[in-house]
C-alpha positions in Angstrom: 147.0 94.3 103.9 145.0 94.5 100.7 142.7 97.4 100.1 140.2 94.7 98.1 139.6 91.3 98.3 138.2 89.0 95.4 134.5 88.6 95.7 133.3 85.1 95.9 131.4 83.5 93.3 129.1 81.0 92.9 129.7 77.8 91.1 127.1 76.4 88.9 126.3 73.3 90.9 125.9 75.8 94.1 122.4 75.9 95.0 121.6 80.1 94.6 119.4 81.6 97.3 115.7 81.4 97.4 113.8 84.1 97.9 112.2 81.8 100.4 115.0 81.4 103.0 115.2 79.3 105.5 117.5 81.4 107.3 116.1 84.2 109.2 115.8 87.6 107.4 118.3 90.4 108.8 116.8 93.1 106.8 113.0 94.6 106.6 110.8 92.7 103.6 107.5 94.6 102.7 105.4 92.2 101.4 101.8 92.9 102.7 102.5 97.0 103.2 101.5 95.8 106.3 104.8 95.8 107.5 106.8 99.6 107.4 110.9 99.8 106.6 111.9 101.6 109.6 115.3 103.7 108.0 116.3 105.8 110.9 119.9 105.2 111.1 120.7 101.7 110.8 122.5 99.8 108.1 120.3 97.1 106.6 122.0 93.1 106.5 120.2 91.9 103.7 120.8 88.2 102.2 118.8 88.3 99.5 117.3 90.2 96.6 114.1 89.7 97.7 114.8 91.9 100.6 116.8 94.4 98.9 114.1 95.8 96.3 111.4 97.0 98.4 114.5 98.9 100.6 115.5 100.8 97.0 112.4 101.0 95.8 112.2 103.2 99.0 115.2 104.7 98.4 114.2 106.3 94.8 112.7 109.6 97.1 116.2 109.7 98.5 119.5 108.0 97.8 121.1 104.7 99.0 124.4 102.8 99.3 125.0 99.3 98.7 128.3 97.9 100.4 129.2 94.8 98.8 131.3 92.4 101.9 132.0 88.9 102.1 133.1 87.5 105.4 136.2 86.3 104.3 137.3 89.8 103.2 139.5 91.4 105.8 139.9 95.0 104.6 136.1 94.9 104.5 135.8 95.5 108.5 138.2 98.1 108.4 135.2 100.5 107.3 132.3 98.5 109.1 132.5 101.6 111.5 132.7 104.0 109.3 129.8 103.0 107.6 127.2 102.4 110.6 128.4 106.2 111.6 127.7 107.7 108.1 124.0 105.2 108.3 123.6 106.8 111.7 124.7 110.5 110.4 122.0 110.1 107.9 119.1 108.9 109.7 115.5 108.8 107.2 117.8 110.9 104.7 119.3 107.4 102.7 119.1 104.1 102.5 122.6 102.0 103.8 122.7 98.3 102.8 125.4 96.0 103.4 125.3 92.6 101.4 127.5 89.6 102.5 128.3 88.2 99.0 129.3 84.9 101.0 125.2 84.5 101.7 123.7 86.4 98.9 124.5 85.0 95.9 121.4 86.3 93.7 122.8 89.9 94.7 125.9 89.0 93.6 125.0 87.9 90.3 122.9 90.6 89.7 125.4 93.6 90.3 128.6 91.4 89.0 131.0 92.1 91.5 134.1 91.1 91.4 135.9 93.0 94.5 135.3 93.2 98.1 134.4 96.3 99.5 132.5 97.4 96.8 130.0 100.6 97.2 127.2 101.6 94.9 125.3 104.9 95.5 122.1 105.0 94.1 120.3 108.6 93.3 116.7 108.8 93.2 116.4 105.4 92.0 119.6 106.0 89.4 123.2 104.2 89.5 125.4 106.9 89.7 129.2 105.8 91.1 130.9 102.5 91.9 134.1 102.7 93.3 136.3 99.5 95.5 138.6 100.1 98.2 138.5 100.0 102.1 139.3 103.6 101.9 137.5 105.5 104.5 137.9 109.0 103.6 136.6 108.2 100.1 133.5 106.3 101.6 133.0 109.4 103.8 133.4 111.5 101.7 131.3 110.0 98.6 128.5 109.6 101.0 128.2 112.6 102.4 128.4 114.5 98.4 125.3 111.9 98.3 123.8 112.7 101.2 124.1 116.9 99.5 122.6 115.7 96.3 119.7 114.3 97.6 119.0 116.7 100.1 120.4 120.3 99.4 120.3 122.6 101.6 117.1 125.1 101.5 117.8 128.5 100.2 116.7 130.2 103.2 119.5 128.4 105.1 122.2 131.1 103.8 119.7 133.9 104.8 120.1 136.5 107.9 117.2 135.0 109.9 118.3 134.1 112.9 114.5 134.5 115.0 113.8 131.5 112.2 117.0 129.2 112.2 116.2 128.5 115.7 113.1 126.5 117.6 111.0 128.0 119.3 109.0 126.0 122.1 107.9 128.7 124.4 104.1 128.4 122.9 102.1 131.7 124.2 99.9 130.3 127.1 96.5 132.0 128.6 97.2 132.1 132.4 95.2 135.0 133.5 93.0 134.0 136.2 89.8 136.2 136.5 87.4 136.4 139.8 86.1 133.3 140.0 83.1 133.7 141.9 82.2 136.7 139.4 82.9 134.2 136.6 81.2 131.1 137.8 77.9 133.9 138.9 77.9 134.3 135.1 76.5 130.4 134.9 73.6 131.0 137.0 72.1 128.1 138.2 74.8 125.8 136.2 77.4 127.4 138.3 76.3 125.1 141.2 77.2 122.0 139.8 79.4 119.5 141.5 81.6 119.4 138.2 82.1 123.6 138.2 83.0 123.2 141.9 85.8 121.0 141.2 87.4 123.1 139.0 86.8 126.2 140.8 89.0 124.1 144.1 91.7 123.0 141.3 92.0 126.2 139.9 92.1 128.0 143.6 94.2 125.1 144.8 97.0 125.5 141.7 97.4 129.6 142.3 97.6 129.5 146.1 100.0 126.6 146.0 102.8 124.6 144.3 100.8 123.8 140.9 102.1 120.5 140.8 100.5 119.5 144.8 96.7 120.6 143.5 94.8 117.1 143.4 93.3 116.7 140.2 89.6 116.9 140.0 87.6 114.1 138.2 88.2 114.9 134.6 85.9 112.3 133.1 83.1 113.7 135.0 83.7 117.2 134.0 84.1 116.0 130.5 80.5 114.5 130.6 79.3 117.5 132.4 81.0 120.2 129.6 79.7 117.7 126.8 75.5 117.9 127.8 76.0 121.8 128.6 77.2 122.0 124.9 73.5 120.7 124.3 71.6 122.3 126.7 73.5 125.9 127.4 72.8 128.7 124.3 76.1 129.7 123.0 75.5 133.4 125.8 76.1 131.0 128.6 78.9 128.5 127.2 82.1 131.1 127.9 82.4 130.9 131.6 82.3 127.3 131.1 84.8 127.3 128.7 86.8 129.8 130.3 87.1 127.3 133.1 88.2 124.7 131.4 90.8 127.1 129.5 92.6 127.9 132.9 92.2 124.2 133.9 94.6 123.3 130.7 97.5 125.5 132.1 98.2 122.5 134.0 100.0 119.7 131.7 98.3 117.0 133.5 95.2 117.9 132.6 96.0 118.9 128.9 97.8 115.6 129.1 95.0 114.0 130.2 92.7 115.5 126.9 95.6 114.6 124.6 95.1 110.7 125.3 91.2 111.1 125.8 89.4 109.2 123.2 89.1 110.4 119.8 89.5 113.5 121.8 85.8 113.7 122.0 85.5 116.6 124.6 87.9 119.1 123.1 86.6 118.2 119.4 82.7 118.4 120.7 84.1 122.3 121.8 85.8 123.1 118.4 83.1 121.3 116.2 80.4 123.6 118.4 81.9 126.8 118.0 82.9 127.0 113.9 79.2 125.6 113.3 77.8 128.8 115.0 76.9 131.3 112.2 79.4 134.9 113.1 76.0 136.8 113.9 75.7 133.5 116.1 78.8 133.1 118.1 79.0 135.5 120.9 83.1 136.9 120.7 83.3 136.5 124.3 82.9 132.6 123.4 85.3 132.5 120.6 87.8 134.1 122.4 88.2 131.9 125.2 87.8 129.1 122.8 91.1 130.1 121.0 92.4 130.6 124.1 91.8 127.2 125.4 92.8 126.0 122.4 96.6 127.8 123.1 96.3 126.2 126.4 96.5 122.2 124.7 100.1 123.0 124.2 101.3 122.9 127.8 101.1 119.1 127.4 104.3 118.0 125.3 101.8 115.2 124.0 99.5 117.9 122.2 101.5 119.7 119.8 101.9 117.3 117.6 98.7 115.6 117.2 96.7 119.2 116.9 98.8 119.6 114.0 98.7 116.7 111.9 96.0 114.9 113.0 92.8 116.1 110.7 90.2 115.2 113.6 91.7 118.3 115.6 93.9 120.5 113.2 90.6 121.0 110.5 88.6 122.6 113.3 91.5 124.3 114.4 92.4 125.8 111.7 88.3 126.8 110.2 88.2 128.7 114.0 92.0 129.9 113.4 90.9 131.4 109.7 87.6 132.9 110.4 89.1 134.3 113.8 91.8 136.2 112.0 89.1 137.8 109.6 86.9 139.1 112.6 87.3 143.0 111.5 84.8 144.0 114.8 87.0 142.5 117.6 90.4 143.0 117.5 91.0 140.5 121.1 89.7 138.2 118.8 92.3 138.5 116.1 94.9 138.6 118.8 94.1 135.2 120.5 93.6 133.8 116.7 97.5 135.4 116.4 98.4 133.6 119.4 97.2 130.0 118.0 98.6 131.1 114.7 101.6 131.1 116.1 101.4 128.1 118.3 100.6 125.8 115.0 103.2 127.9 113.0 105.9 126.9 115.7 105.5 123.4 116.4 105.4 122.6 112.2 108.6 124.9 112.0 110.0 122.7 114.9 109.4 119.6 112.9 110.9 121.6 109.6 114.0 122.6 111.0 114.9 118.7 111.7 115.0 118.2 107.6 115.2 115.1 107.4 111.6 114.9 108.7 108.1 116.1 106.7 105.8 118.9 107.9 103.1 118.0 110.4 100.8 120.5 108.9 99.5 119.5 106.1 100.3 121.6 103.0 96.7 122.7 101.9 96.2 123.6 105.5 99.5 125.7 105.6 97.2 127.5 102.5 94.9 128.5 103.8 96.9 129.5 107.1 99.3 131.4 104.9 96.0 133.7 103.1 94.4 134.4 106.4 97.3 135.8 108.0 98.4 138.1 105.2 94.7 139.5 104.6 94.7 140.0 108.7 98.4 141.8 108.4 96.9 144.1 105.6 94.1 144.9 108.3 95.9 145.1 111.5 96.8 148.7 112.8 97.9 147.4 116.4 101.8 147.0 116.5 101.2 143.6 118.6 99.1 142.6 116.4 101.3 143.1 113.4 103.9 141.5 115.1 102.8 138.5 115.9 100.8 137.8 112.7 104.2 138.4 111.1 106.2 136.0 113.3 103.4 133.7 112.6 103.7 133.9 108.7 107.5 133.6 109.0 107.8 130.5 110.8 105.1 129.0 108.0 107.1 130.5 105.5 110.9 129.9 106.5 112.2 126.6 105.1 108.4 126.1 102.9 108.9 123.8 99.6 110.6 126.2 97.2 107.8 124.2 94.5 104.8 124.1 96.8 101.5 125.9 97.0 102.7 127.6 99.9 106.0 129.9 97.6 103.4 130.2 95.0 100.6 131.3 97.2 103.5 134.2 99.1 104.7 134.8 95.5 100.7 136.1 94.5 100.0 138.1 97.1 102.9 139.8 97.3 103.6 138.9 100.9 106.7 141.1 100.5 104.7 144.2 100.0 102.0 143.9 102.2 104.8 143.0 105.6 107.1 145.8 104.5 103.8 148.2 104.2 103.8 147.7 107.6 107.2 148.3 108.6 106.4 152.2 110.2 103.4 150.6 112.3 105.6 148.9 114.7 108.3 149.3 117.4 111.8 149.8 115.9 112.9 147.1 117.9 110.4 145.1 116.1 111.0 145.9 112.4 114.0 143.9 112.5 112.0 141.3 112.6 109.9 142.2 109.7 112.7 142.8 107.4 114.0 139.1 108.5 110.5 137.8 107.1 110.5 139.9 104.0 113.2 138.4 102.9 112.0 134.9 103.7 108.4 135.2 101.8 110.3 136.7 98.7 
């Protein structure tokens, strides 16, 4: 069998194809940018140029390959396999197009090919090989030096990190149940409400018994109740409230339930409250169990991702997170704001080990992040503390943009320095970890 086949062309009387079609489209055609190219591991059947421009115009972050087939061309389907693997193998990381010649005659003429399979690989918008053959190790093995072009490796990949090349999805969780009579006494005559007995029988009911059997309590109504005691209550009386609601959110139904609430409203009304209040204004006692709660979102799978990237929730977040870290006066302060620190820093170092996928955190939130927690290292003299506002800084830090504002920003304040200044202020056990991190922020 032949390794190419001749690649059919057009006569002059043959009608060329329209950019209008009337034969349906097999590949995506962005035309109103209402429509998005979905390029997670599939090869794209396009029949036309029309629908192959917007799919390199795409490609010109990345790469892409163009396999030139005809239907007539036998040696062709010998790497039709091969090819949806390496398209699968891939995923968001290139662009795979297959054009039938047979159907897509403006293609054709375009790109002048003359031999079926064909395979152009495309860098950052560039032509940079052409080769023919239905030779499979060559396509792999062209791809996948394309695929290492477009995407090199990180530096920080060939480091001696291991507590960074791995996920980490245990987020820290505030379970601690306090007396809850003692607690709800703190309310005074607030305490009474319908709304605070509810979650004073969920709470009881999910310690005493499976956690999964406790009934729920009516959620929306305690959500209207928390909402007009943000009003009424001064900030003295809002923690036992809060505190409530923070051991409430150990169960993922009910932080499940907050993650789909509309525009978030009660969680947001409880962030938006607390950074407004002045420090001199904000009793500690409230802050803390408002980070707290705020570690307690992420028992809900459905959370993490959307306190991240989405700006209504991660901008609050992060002004409590920053001014937290700062609080010289109370160190269980800084240690909660640790805890979230590290939460965030987890579920954006998730997303960052899959590389082929952005960060969730935005970059000029990762900043500001970044500063807070090395001013609160220099600070800290607990060895917990140190610890995990270095783990925090390390999973921001591992795998950053080696360009960004987040290398320059590590680069200024000699993160280096101020982490291994540290180094005799914790455990042994824990200054391998430190030495992992300086080398990271380096």
């Amino acid at each position: 069998m032949r390794g190419i086949t001749q690649a059919p062309v057009p006569s002059s009387s043959r009608p060329q194809a329209s950019t209008a079609s009337s034969q349906p489209s097999r590949g995506p055609i962005a035309t109103n940018g209402t429509e998005k190219l979905n390029l997670d591991g599939k090869v794209h059947n396009i029949t036309s140029l029309r629908e192959m421009e917007p799919l390199l115009e795409l490609a010109k972050k990345t790469c892409a390959v163009i396999f030139f087939t005809s239907s007539t061309c036998a040696p062709c389907k010998i790497v039709y396999p091969a090819y949806d693997e390496l398209a699968a193998e891939a995923g968001s990381k290139a662009v795979l197009i297959k054009v039938d010649l047979n159907m897509s005659y403006d293609v054709g003429n375009k790109y002048k090919v003359r031999a079926t399979p064909t395979f152009f690989t495309f860098l950052h918008g560039e032509k940079i090989d052409e080769w023919s053959g239905a030779n499979e190790a060559q396509l792999r093995g062209n791809v996948n030096m394309l695929l290492q072009m477009a995407h090199p490796p990180h530096p920080h990949t060939n480091f001696r990190v291991p507590s960074f090349q791995r996920p980490h999805k245990k987020y820290v969780i505030y379970s601690k149940l306090p007396p809850l009579d003692k607690l709800i006494a703190k309310l005074g005559p607030t305490g009474t409400d319908t709304s605070i007995t509810a979650l004073k029988e969920f709470i009881t009911a999910r310690n005493s018994s499976p956690a999964a059997s406790a009934p729920l309590p009516s959620l929306p109504s305690i959500s209207t109740f928390i909402l007009s005691s943000l009003k009424t209550l001064p900030p003295s009386a809002l923690f036992p409230l809060i505190d409530l609601l923070r051991l409430a959110l150990v169960d993922p139904r009910v932080s499940g339930y907050y993650a789909e609430e509309t525009s978030h409203t009660t969680i947001l009304a409880i962030l938006s409250f607390v950074t407004s209040l002045s420090e001199d204004k904000c009793p500690h006692a409230l802050r803390i169990v408002t980070l707290q709660l705020s570690c307690n979102l992420f028992t809900s799978p459905l959370y993490p991702p959307q306190l991240v990237s989405n700006p209504i929730l991660s901008n609050p977040l992060i002004a409590l997170l920053t001014s937290s870290l700062l609080d010289v006066a109370h160190a269980p302060v800084r240690v909660s704001a640790a805890s979230l620190a590290f939460n965030i820093a987890a579920v954006n170092h998730l997303q960052r080990l899959d590389d082929s996928k952005e960060d969730l955190l935005p970059e000029s939130a990762q900043v500001e992040l970044v500063a807070s927690l090395l001013e609160a290292i220099g600070r800290e003299e607990s060895k917990e503390g140190i610890k995990g506002l270095v783990f925090a800084l390390g999973l921001l830090a591992y795998g950053c943009d080696v360009e960004g504002e987040v290398r320059d920003l590590l680069r200024a304040m000699d993160a280096k320095g101020i982490v291994e200044a540290k180094m005799g202020s914790v455990a042994k056990e824990d200054q391998v970890l430190l030495t992992e991190v300086m080398k990271i922020v380096t």
